[in-house]
Each structure stands twice: as structure tokens, then as C-alpha cells.
SEFIZA-3560 file (N, C-alpha, C; in Angstrom, 3 decimals):
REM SEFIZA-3560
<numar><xx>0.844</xx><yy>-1.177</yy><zz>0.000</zz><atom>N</atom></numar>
<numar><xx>0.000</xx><yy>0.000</yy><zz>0.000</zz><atom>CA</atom></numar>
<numar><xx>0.890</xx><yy>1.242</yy><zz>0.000</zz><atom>C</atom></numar>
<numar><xx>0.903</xx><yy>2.378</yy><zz>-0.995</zz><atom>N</atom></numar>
<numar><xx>1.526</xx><yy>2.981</yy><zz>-0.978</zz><atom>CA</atom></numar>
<numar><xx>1.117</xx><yy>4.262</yy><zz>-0.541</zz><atom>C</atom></numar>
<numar><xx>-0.124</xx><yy>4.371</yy><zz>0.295</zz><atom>N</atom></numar>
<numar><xx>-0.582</xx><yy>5.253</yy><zz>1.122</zz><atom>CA</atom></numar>
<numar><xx>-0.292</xx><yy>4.967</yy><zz>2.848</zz><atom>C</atom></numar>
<numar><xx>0.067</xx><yy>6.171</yy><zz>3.287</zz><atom>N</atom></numar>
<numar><xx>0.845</xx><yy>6.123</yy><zz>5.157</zz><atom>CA</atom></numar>
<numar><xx>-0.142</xx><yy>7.072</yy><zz>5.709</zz><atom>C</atom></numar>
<numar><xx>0.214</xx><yy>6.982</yy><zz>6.910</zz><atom>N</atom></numar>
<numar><xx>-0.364</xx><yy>8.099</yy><zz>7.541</zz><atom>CA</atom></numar>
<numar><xx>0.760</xx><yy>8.777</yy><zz>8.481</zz><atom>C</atom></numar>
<numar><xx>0.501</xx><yy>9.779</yy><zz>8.170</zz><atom>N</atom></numar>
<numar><xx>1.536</xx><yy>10.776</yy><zz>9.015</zz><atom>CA</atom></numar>
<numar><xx>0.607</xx><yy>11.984</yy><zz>9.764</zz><atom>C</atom></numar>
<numar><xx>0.920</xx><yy>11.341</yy><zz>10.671</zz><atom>N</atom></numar>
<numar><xx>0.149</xx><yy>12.384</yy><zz>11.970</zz><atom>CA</atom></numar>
<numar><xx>-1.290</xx><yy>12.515</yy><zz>11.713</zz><atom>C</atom></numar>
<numar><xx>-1.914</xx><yy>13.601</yy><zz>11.293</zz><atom>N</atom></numar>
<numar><xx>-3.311</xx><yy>13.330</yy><zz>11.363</zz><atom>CA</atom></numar>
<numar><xx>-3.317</xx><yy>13.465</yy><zz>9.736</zz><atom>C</atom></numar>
<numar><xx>-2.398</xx><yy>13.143</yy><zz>9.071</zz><atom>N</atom></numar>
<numar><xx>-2.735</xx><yy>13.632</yy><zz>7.209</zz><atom>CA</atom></numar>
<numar><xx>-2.486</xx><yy>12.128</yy><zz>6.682</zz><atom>C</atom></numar>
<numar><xx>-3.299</xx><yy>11.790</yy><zz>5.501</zz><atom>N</atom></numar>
<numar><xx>-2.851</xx><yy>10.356</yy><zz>4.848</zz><atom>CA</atom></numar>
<numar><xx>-1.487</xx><yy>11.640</yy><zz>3.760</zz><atom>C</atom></numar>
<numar><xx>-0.926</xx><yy>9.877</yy><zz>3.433</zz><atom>N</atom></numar>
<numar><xx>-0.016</xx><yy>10.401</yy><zz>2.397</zz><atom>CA</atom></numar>
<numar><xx>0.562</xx><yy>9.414</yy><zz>1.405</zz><atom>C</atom></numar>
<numar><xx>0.414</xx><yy>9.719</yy><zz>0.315</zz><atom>N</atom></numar>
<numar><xx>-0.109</xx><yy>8.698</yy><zz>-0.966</zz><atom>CA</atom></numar>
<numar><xx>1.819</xx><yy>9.053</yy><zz>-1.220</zz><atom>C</atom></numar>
<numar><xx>2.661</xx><yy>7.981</yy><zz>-0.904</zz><atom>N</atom></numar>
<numar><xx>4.252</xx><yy>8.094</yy><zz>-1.224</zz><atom>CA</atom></numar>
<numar><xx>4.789</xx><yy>7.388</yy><zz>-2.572</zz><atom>C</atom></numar>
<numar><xx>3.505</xx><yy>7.162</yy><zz>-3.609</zz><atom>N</atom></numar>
<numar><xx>3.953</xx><yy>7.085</yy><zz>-4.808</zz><atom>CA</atom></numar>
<numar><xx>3.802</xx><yy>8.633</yy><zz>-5.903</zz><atom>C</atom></numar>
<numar><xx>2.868</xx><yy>9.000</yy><zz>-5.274</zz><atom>N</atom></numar>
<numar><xx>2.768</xx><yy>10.184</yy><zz>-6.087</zz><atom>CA</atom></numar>
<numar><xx>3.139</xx><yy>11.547</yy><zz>-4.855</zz><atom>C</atom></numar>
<numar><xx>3.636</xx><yy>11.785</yy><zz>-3.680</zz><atom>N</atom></numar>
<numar><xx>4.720</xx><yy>12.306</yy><zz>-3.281</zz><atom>CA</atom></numar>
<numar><xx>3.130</xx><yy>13.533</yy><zz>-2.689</zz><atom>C</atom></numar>
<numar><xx>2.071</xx><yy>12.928</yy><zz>-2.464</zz><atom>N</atom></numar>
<numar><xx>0.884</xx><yy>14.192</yy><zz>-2.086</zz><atom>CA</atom></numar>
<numar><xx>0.735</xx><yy>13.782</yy><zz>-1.014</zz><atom>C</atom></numar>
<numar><xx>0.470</xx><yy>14.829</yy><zz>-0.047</zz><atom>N</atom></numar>
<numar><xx>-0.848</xx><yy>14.672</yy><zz>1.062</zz><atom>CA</atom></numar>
<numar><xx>-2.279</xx><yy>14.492</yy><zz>0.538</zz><atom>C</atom></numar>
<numar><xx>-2.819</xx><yy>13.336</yy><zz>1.133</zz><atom>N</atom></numar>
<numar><xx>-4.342</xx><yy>13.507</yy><zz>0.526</zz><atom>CA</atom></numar>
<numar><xx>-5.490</xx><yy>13.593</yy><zz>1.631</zz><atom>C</atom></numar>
<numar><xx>-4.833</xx><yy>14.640</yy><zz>2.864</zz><atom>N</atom></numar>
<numar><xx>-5.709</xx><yy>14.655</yy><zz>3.310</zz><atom>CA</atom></numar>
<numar><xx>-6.163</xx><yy>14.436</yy><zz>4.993</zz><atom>C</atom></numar>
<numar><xx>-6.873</xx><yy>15.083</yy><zz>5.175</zz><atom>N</atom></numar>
<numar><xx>-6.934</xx><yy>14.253</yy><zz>7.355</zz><atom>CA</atom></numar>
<numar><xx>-7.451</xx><yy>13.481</yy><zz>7.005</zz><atom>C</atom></numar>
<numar><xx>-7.039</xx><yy>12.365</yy><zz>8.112</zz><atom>N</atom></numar>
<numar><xx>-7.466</xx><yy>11.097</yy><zz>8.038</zz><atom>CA</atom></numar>
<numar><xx>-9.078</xx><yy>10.751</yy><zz>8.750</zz><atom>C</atom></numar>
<numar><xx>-9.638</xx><yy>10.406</yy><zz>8.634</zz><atom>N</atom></numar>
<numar><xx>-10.928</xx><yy>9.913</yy><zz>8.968</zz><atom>CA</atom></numar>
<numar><xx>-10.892</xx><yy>9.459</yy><zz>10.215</zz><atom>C</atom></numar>
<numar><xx>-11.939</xx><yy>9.324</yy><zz>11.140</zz><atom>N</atom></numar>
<numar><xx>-12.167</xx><yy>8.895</yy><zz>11.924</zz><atom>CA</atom></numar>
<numar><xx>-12.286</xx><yy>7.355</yy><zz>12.450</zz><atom>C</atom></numar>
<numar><xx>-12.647</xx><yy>6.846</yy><zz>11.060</zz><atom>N</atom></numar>
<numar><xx>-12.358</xx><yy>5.292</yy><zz>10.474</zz><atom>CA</atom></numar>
<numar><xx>-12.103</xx><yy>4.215</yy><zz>9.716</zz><atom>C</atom></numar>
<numar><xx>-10.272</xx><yy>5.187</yy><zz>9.697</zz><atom>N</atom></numar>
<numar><xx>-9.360</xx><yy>4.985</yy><zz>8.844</zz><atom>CA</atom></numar>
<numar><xx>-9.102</xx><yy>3.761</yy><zz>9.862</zz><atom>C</atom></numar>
<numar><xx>-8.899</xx><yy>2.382</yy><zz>8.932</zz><atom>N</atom></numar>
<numar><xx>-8.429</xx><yy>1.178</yy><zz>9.957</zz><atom>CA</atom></numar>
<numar><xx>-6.945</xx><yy>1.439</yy><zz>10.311</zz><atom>C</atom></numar>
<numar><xx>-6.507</xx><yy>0.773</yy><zz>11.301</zz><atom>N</atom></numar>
<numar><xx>-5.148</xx><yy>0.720</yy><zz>11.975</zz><atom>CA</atom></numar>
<numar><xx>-4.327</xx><yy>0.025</yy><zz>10.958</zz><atom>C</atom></numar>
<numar><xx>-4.543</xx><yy>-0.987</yy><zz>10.375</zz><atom>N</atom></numar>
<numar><xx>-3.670</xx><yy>-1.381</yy><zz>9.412</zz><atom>CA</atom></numar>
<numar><xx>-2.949</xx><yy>-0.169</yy><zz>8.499</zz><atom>C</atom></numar>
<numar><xx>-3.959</xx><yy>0.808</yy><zz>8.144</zz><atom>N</atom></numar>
<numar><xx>-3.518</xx><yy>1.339</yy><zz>7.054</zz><atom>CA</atom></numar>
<numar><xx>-2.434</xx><yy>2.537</yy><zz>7.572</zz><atom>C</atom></numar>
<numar><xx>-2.102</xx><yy>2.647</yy><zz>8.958</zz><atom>N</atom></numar>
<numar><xx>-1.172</xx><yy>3.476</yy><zz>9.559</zz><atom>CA</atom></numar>
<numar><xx>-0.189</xx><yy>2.774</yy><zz>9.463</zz><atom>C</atom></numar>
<numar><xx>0.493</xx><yy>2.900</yy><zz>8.550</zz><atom>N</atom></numar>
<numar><xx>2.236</xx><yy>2.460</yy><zz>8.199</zz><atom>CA</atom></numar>
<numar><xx>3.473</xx><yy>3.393</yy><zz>8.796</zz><atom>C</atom></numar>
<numar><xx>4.134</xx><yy>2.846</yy><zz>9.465</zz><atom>N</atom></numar>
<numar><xx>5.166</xx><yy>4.282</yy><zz>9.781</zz><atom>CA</atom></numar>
<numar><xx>5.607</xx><yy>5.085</yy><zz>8.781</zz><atom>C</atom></numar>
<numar><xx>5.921</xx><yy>6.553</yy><zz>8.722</zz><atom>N</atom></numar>
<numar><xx>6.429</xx><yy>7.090</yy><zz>7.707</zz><atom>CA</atom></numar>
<numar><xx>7.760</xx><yy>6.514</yy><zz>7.002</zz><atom>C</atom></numar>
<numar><xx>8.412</xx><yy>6.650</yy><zz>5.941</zz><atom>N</atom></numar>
<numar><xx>9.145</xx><yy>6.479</yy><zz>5.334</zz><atom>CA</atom></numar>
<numar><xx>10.236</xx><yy>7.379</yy><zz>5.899</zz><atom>C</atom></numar>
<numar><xx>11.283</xx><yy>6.973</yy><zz>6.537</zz><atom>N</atom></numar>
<numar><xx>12.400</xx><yy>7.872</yy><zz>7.011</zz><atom>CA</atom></numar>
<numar><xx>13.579</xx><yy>8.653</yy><zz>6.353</zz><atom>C</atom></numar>
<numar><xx>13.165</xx><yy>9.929</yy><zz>6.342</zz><atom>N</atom></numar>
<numar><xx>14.475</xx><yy>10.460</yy><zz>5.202</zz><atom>CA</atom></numar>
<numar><xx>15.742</xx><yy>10.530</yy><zz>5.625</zz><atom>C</atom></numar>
<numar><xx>16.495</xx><yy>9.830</yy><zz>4.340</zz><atom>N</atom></numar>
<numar><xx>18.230</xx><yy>9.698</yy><zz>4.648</zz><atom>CA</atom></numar>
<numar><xx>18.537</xx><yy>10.737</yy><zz>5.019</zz><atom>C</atom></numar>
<numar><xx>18.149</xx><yy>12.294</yy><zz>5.348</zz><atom>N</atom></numar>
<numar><xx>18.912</xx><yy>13.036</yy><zz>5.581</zz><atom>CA</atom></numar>
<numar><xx>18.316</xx><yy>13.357</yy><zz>7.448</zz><atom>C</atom></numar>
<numar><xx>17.431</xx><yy>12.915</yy><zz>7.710</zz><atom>N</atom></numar>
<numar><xx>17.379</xx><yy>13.061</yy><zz>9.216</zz><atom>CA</atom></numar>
<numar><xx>18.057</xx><yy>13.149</yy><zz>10.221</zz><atom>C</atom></numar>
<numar><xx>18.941</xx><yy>12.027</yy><zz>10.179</zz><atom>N</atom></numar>
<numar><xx>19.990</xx><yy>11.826</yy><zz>11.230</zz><atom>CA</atom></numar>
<numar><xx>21.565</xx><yy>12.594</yy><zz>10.852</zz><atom>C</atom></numar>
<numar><xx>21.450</xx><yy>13.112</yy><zz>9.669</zz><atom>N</atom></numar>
<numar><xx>22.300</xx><yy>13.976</yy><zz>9.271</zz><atom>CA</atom></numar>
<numar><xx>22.748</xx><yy>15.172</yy><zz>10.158</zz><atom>C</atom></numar>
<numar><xx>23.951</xx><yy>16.104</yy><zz>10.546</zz><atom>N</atom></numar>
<numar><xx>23.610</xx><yy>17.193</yy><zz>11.345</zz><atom>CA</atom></numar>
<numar><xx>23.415</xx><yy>18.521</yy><zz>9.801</zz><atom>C</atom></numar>
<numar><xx>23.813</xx><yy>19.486</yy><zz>10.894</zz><atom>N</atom></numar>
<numar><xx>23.341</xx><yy>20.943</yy><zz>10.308</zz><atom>CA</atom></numar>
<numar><xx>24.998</xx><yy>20.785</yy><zz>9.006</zz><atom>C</atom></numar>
<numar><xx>26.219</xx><yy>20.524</yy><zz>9.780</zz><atom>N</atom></numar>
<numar><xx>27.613</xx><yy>20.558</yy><zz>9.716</zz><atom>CA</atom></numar>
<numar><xx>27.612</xx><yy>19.621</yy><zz>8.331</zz><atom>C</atom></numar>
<numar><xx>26.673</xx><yy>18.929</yy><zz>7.973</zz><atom>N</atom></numar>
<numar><xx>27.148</xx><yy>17.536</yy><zz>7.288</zz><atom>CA</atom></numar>
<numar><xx>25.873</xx><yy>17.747</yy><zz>5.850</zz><atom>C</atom></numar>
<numar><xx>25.036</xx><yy>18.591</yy><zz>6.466</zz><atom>N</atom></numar>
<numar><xx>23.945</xx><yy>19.009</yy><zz>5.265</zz><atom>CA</atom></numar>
<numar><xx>24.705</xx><yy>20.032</yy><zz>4.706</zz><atom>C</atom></numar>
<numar><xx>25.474</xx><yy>20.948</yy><zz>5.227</zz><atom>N</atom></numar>
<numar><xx>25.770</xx><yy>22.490</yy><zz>4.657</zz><atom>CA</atom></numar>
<numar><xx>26.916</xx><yy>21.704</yy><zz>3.781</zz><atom>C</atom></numar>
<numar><xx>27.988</xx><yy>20.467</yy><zz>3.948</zz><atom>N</atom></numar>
<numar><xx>29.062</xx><yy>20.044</yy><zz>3.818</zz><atom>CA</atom></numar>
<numar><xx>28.331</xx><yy>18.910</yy><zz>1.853</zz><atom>C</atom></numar>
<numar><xx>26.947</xx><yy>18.476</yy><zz>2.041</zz><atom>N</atom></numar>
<numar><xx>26.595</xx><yy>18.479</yy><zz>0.906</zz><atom>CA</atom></numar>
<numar><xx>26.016</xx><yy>19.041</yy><zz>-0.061</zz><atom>C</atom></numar>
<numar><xx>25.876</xx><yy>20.154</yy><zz>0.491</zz><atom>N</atom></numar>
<numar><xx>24.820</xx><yy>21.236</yy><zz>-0.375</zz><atom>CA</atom></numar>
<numar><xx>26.527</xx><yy>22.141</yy><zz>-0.953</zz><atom>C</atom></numar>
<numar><xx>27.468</xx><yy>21.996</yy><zz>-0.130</zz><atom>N</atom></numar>
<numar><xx>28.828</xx><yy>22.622</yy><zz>-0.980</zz><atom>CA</atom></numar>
<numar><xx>29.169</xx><yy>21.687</yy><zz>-2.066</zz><atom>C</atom></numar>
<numar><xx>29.237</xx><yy>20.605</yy><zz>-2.086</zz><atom>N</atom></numar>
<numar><xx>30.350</xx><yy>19.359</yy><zz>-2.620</zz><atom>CA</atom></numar>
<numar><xx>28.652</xx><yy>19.333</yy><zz>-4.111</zz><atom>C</atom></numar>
<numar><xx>28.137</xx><yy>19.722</yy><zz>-3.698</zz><atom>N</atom></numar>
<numar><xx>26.780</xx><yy>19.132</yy><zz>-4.889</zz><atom>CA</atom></numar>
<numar><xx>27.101</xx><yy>19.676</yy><zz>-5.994</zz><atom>C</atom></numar>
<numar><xx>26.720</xx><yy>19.120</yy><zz>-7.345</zz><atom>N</atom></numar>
<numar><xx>27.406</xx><yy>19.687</yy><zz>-8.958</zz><atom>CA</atom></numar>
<numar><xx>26.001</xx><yy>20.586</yy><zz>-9.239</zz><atom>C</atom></numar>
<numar><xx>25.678</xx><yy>21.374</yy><zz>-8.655</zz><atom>N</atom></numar>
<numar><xx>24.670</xx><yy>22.312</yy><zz>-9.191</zz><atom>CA</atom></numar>
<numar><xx>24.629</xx><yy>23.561</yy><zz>-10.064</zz><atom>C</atom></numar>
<numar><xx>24.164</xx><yy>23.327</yy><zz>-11.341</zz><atom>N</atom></numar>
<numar><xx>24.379</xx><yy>24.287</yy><zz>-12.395</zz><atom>CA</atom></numar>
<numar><xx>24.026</xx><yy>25.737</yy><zz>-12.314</zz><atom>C</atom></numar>
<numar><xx>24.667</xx><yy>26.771</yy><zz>-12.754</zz><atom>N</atom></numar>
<numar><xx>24.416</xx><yy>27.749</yy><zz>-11.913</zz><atom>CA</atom></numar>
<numar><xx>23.657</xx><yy>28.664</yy><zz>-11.375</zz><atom>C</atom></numar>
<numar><xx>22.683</xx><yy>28.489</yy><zz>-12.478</zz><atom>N</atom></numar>
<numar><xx>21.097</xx><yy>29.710</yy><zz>-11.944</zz><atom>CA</atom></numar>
<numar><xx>20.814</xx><yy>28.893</yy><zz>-10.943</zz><atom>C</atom></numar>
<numar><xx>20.944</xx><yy>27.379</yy><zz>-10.492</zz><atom>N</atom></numar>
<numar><xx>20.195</xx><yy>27.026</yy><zz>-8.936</zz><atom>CA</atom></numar>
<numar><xx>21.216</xx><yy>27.086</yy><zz>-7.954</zz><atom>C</atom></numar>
<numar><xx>22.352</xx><yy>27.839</yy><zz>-8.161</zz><atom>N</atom></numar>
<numar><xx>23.333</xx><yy>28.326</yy><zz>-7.556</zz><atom>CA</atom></numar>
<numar><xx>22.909</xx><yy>28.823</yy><zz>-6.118</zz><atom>C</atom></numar>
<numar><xx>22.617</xx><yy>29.989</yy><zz>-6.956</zz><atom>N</atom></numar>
<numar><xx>22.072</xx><yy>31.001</yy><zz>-5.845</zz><atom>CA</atom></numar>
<numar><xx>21.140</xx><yy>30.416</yy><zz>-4.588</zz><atom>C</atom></numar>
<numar><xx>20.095</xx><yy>29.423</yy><zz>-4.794</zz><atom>N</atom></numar>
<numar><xx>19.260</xx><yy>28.727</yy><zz>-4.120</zz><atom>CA</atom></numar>
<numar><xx>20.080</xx><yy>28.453</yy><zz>-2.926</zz><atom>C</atom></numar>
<numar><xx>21.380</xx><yy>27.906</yy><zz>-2.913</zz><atom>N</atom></numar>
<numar><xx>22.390</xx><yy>27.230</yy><zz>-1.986</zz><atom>CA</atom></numar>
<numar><xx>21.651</xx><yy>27.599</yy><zz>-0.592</zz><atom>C</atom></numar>
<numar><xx>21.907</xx><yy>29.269</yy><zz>-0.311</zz><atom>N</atom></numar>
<numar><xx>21.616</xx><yy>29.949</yy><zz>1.082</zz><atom>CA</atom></numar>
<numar><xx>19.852</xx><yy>29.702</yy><zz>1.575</zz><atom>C</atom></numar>
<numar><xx>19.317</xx><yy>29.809</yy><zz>0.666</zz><atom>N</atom></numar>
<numar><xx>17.762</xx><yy>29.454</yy><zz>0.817</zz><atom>CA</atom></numar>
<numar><xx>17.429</xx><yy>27.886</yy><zz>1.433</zz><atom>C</atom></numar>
<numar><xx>18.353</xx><yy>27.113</yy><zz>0.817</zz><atom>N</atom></numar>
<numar><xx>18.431</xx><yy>25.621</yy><zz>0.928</zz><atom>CA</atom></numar>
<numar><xx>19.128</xx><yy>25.395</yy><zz>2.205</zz><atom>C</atom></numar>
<numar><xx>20.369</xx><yy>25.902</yy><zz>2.839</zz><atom>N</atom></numar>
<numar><xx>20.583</xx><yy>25.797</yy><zz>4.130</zz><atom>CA</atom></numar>
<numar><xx>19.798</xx><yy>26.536</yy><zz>4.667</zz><atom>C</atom></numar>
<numar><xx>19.179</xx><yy>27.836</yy><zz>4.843</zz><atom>N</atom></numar>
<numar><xx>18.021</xx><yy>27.714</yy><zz>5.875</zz><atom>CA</atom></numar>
<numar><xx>17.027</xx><yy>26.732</yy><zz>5.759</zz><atom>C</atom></numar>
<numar><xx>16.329</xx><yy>26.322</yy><zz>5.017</zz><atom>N</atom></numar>
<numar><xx>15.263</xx><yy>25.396</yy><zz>4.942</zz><atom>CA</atom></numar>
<numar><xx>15.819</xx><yy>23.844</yy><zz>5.703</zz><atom>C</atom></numar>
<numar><xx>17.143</xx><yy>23.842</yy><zz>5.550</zz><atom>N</atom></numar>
<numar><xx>17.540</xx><yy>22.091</yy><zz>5.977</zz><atom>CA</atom></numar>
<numar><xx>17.854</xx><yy>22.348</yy><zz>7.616</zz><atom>C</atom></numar>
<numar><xx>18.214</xx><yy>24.249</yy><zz>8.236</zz><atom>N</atom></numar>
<numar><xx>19.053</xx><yy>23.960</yy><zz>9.497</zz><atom>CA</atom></numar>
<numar><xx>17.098</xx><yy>24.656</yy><zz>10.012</zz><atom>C</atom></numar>
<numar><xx>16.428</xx><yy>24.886</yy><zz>9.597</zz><atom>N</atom></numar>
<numar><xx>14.886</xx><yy>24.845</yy><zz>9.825</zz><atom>CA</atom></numar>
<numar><xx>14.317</xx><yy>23.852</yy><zz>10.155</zz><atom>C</atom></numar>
<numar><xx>14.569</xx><yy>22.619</yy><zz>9.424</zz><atom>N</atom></numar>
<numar><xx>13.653</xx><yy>21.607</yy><zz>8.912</zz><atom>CA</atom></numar>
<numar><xx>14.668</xx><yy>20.572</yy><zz>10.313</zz><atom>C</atom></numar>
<numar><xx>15.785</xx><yy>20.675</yy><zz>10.254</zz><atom>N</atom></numar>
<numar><xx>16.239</xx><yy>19.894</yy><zz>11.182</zz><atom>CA</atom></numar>
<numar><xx>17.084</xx><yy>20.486</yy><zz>12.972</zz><atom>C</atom></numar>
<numar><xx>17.290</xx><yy>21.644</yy><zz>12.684</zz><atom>N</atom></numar>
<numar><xx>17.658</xx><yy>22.357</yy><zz>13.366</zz><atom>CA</atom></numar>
<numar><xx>16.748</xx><yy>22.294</yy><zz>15.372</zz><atom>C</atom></numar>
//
């Protein structure tokens, strides 16, 4: 089944959407743990250390600084 539930939202992880709060009688089966992203256990030191080393062409250059706030946000 390629629908999870994450917190109170389903989430369809073939097509990458939220679809939604979950119902009141959504069965327990269909609560799958989320899918854990490789970069979680990552630190702040080791995200900024791949967002340097990455071959990114240059108009998404600029993004770099936008992209470490969002990762020392998102994990911080």
C-alpha cells in the first residue's frame, strides 16, 4: 500500500501528495510508519558540507543559502 499516515494527514508516497486528514475510520492497518528520510539523522555541519560538494548548475546556484536555511529549519 503505498498510502501512510503521518500524523493526522494520509499520504499517498507514490505520487509524493498529502491527501488529506485522516478519517475517523481509517483502519489501523492502514497506519504504516512514515518512510524515514536519509537526511534526518544527518547534522546541520554535514547538510551544509553536501549542499557545498553538490554539482549544481548555476542559476540554482544562488538557491544554496535558501536551501541551508530550509535544511538547518527543517532539522535544526
Amino acid at each position: 500500500m503505498a498510502e501512510v499516515v503521518r500524523g493526522t494527514l494520509r499520504y499517498n508516497a507514490a505520487t509524493g501528495r498529502y491527501l488529506g486528514p485522516v478519517q475517523a475510520d481509517t483502519p489501523v492497518e492502514a497506519a504504516q510508519p512514515a518512510v524515514e528520510s536519509p537526511y534526518a539523522s544527518m547534522t546541520k555541519a554535514e547538510i551544509s558540507d553536501l549542499l557545498d560538494e553538490a554539482e549544481i548548475p548555476y542559476p540554482s546556484r544562488a538557491s544554496l543559502p535558501l536551501l541551508r536555511q530550509i535544511a538547518e529549519t527543517e532539522i535544526g
